[in-house]
FIROTI-229780 format. One line per 2 residues: their letters; for each residue x, y, z of C-alpha. Coordinates in steps of 0.001 Angstrom, whole numbers, plus 500000, padded with zeros to 6 digits. Layout:
N
A) X:Y:Z  ...
end
This chain:
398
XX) 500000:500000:500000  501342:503610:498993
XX) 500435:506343:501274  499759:509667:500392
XX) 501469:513033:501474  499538:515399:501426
XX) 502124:518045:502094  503623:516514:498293
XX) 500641:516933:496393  498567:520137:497711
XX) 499984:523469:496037  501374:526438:498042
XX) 499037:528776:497860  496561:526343:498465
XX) 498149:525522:501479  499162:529977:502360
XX) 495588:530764:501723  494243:532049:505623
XX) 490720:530932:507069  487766:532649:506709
XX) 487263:533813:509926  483717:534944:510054
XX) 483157:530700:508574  485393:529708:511395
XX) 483468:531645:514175  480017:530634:512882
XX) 481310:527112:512506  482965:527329:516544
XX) 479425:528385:517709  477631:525440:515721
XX) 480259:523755:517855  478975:524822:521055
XX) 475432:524655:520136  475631:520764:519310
XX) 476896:520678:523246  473872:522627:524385
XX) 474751:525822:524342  472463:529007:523049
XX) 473855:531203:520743  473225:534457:519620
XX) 474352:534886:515913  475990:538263:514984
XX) 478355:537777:513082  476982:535784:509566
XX) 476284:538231:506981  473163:536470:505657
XX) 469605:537823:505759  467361:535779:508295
XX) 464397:536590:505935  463005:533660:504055
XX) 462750:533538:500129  459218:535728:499105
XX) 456788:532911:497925  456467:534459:494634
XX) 459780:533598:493876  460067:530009:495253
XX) 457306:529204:492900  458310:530627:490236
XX) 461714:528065:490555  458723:525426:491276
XX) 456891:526083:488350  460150:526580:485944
XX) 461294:522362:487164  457522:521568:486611
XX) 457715:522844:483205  461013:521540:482283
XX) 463684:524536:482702  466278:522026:483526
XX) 468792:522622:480912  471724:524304:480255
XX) 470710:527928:479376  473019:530192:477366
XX) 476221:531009:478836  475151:534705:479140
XX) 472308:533557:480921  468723:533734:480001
XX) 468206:536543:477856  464669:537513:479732
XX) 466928:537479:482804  469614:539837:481105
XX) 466886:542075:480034  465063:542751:483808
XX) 468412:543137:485108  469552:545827:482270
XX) 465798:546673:483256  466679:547272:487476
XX) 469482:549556:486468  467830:551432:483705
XX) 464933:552075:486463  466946:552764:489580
XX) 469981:554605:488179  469129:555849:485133
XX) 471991:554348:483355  471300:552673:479564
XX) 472852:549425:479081  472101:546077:476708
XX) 471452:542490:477604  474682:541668:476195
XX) 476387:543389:478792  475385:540883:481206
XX) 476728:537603:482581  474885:535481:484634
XX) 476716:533937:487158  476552:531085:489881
XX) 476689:533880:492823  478707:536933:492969
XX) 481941:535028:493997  482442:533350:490598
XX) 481747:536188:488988  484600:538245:490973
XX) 486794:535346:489870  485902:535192:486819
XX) 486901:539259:486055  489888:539126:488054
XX) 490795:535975:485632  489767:538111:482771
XX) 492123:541592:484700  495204:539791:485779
XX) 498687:538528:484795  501247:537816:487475
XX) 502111:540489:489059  499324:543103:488176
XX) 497535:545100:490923  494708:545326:492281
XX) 493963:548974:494226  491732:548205:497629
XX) 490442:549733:500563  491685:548552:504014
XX) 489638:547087:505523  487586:545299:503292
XX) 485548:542534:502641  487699:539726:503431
XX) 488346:537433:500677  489148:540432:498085
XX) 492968:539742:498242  492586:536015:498331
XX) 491280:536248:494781  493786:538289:493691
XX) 496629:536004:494904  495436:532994:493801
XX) 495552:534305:490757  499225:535299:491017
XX) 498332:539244:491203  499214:541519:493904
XX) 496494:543076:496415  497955:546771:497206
XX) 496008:548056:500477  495025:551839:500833
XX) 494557:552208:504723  491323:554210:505047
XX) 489538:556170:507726  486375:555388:509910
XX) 485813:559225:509520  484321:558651:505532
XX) 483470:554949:505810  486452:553784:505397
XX) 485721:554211:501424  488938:554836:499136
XX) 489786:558360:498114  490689:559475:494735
XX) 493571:561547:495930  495132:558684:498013
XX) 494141:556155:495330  496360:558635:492651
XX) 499290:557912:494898  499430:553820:494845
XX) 498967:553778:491296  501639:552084:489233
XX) 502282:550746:485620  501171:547937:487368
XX) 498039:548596:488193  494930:546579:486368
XX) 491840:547525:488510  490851:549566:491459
XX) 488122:547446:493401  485242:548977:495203
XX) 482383:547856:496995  479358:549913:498651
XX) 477116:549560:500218  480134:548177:502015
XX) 481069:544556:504117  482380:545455:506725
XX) 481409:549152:507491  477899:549174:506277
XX) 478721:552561:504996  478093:553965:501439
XX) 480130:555842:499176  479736:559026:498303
XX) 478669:560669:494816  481995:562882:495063
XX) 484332:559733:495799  482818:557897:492836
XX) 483152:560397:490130  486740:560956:491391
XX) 487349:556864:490689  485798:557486:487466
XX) 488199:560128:486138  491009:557835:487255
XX) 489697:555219:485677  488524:557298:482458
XX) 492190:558820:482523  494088:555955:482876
XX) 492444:553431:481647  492310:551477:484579
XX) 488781:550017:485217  486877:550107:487972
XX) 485445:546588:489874  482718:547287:491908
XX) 481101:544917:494184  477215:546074:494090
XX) 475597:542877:496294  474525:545020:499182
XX) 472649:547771:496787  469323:548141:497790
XX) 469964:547789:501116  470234:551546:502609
XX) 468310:553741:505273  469335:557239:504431
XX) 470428:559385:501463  471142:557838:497797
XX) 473000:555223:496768  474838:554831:493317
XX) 475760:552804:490861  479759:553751:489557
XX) 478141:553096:486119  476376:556378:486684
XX) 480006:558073:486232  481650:555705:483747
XX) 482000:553101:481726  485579:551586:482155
XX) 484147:549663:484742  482836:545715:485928
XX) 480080:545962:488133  479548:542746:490259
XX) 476031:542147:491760  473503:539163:492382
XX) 470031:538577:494546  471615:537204:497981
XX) 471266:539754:500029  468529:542107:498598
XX) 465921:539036:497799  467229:536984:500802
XX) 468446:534415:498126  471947:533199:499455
XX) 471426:529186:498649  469909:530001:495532
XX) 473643:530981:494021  472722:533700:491662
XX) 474637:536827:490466  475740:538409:487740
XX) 478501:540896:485853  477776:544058:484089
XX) 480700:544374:481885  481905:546987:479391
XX) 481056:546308:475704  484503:544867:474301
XX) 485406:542709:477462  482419:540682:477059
XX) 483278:537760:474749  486288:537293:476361
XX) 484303:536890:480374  482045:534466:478217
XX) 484600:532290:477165  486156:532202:480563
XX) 482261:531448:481604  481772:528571:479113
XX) 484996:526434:480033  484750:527117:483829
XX) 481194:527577:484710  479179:526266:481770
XX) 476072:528465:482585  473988:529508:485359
XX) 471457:527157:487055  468572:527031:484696
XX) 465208:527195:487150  467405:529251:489590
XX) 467529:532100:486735  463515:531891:486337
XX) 463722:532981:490103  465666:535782:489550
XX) 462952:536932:486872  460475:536837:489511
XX) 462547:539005:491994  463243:541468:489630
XX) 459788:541840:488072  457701:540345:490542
XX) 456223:542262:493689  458338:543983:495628
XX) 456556:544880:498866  458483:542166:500659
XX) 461558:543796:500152  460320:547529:501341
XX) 459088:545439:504745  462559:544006:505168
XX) 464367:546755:504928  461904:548526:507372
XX) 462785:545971:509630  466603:546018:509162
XX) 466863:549854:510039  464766:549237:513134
XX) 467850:546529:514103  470229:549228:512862
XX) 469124:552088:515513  468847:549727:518154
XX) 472289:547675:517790  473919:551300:517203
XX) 472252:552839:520642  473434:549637:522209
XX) 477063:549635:521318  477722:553047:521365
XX) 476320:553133:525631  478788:550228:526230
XX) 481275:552091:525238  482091:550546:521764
XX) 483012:553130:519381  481011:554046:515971
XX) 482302:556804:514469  480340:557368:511634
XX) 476673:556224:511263  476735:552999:508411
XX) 473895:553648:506351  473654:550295:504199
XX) 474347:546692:504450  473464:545001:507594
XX) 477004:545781:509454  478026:547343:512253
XX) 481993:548145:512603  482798:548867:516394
XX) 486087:549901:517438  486599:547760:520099
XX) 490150:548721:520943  489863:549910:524887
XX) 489297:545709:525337  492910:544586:523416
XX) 494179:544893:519743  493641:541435:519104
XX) 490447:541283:517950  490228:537319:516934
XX) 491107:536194:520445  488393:538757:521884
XX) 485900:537258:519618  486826:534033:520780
XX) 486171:534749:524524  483111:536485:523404
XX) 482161:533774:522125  482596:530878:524649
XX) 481715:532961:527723  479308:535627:526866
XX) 477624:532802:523921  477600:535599:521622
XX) 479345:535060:517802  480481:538331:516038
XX) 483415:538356:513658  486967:539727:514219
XX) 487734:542728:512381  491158:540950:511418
XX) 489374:539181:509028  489156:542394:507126
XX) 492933:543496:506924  494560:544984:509582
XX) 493374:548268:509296  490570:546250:511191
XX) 492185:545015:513819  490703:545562:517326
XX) 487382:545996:515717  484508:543780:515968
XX) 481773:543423:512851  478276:542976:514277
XX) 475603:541689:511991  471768:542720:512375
XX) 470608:540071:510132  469096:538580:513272
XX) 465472:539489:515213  465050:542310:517133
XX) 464487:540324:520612  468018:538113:519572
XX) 469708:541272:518791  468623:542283:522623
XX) 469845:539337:523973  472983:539824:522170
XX) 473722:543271:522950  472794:542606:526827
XX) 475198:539393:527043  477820:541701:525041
XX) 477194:544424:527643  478253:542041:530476
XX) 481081:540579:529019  482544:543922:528592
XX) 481619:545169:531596  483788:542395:533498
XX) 486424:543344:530993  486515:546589:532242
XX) 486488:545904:535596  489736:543532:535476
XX) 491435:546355:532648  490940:548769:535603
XX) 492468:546037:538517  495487:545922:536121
end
């Protein structure tokens, strides 16, 4: 018999890639639940709403019928047309269906540009923090992640000025993403048209992460495709339709990159799921009363959890207006942030994420999510409250 080593076989950066920490937390809690425990979940970014009936039928009905096949590699076209549709309506921007790429979730499709963007060595221009796995997809794929530390004080969104100085002649793509994961925060008209005339001036495109749009409780939110068009727009129906199993997303792209993401598509991916696309019809075009409720519902979470952190001391510096994210400076309690979540999590039973898992320029910050009910939220924020008051107590004995 031959055994295996699989320190031989397994590549490098297979092996250099770092956890997912929010996955590891969320899995340590499911942990302690099997023993008995009761948790409070704050810390998975998923919506706790279930799928609107309208569109679980319509994924019924599309089986029933026989929607089972492989659809274009585009994606439906009727698909491509409501979402050219949603941004026609909301933004005002004109596009065509051929612009589009359906995708199996928002992921691929961020793999699938930054296959399209990169040769070793390129760079990719993003904020720090950010959403965690941004600069594992750009070394996997041999590129180069270059960091611009940003401040609390604008939502810790990039800033043309400071994104002029990192640029390089090996620079492919300056990523964005707001609403934002983790800050909750949205960016500003005046920081996206300065992006755009970088991008327009150097032709350096913009990728902007879109999933959270929708999701916002004051002021306007924007599309960079209102400013230009040297840019890859990722988005999908997880978190606005509560759709996170159903794996559905999709990439705006500019005009002459798109044969070249559909061949990438085709050898990789194949196509979208067929009856899965039939339920993003329905989401798009269907009623949308459900959604208007939900996000109702999320702000009430938002003012609460926000009261409740900022009395326990926790700092908030600027009010996040989108997502379903709360970014608390939590460094009065120690600057390691995963070891805090840790004991937050075992004696408090409470599970938010470490703000390490965003890039350092997280560190000693805890992400809180209020994709949870009001009267778990409570529960949460009281154990939390408790925890840290002990903490302060022995801080104080020291």
């Amino acid at each position: 018999m031959f055994s295996i080593n699989s320190e031989c076989i397994l590549s490098k950066k297979s092996e250099d890639i770092p956890p997912f920490y929010v996955m590891e937390v969320l899995e340590s809690a499911q942990a302690l639940e099997a023993e008995g425990r009761q948790i409070i979940h704050l810390e998975i970014g998923e919506p706790d709403f279930p799928t609107a009936p309208h569109i679980c039928e319509a994924a019924c009905a599309a089986i029933y019928r026989g929607s089972t096949k492989y659809t274009h590699s585009q994606g439906l076209l009727s698909l491509r047309e409501a979402i050219v549709e949603s941004y026609q309506q909301k933004f005002g921007v004109e596009l065509s269906p051929d612009q589009v790429i359906v995708t199996s979730g928002t992921s691929p499709a961020l793999l699938i540009v930054f296959m399209a963007l990169l040769e070793r060595m390129d760079e990719v221009i993003m904020s720090n923090p950010h959403y965690a796995c941004y600069p594992n997809f750009v070394k996997y794929l041999g590129g180069t992640p270059v960091f611009v530390y940003t401040s609390e004080t604008n939502g810790f969104a990039l800033e043309p000025e400071t994104v002029r100085q990192c640029l390089s002649s090996n620079t492919k793509a300056i990523l964005i993403n707001s609403p934002s994961n983790p800050g909750g925060h949205v960016m500003s008209p005046e920081s996206l048209q300065g992006l755009a005339e970088i991008a327009d001036e150097k032709g350096i495109p913009i990728v902007s992460d879109e999933i959270y749009q929708g999701l916002i409780y004051s002021g306007e939110e924007h599309t960079v495709l209102e400013y230009t068009k040297n840019a890859f727009v990722l988005n999908g129906f997880s978190k606005l339709y509560s759709m996170t199993g159903w794996r559905l997303g999709y990439i705006i792209c500019p005009p002459e990159c798109v044969r070249a993401i559909q061949k990438i598509h085709q050898n990789f991916f194949i196509c979208a799921n067929s009856f899965v696309q039939e339920a993003g019809i329905a989401a798009l075009k269907g009623p949308q009363e459900h959604v208007a409720k939900m996000i109702q519902t999320y702000n009430t979470r938002r003012q609460y959890m926000l009261k409740r952190l900022i009395g326990m001391g926790l700092d908030v510096r600027k009010e996040p207006t989108g997502a379903f994210y709360v970014l608390a400076d939590a460094r009065k309690y120690g600057s390691d942030s995963l070891e805090l979540s840790r004991r937050i999590l075992n004696e408090a039973g409470v599970a938010v994420t470490p703000g390490i898992d965003f890039g350092n320029g997280a560190e000693g910050y805890l992400r809180f999510s209020y994709a949870n009910s009001i009267e778990n939220i409570k529960e949460g924020m009281d154990r939390l409250e408790a925890f840290l008051e002990k903490e302060l107590e022995g801080l104080e004995i020291l």
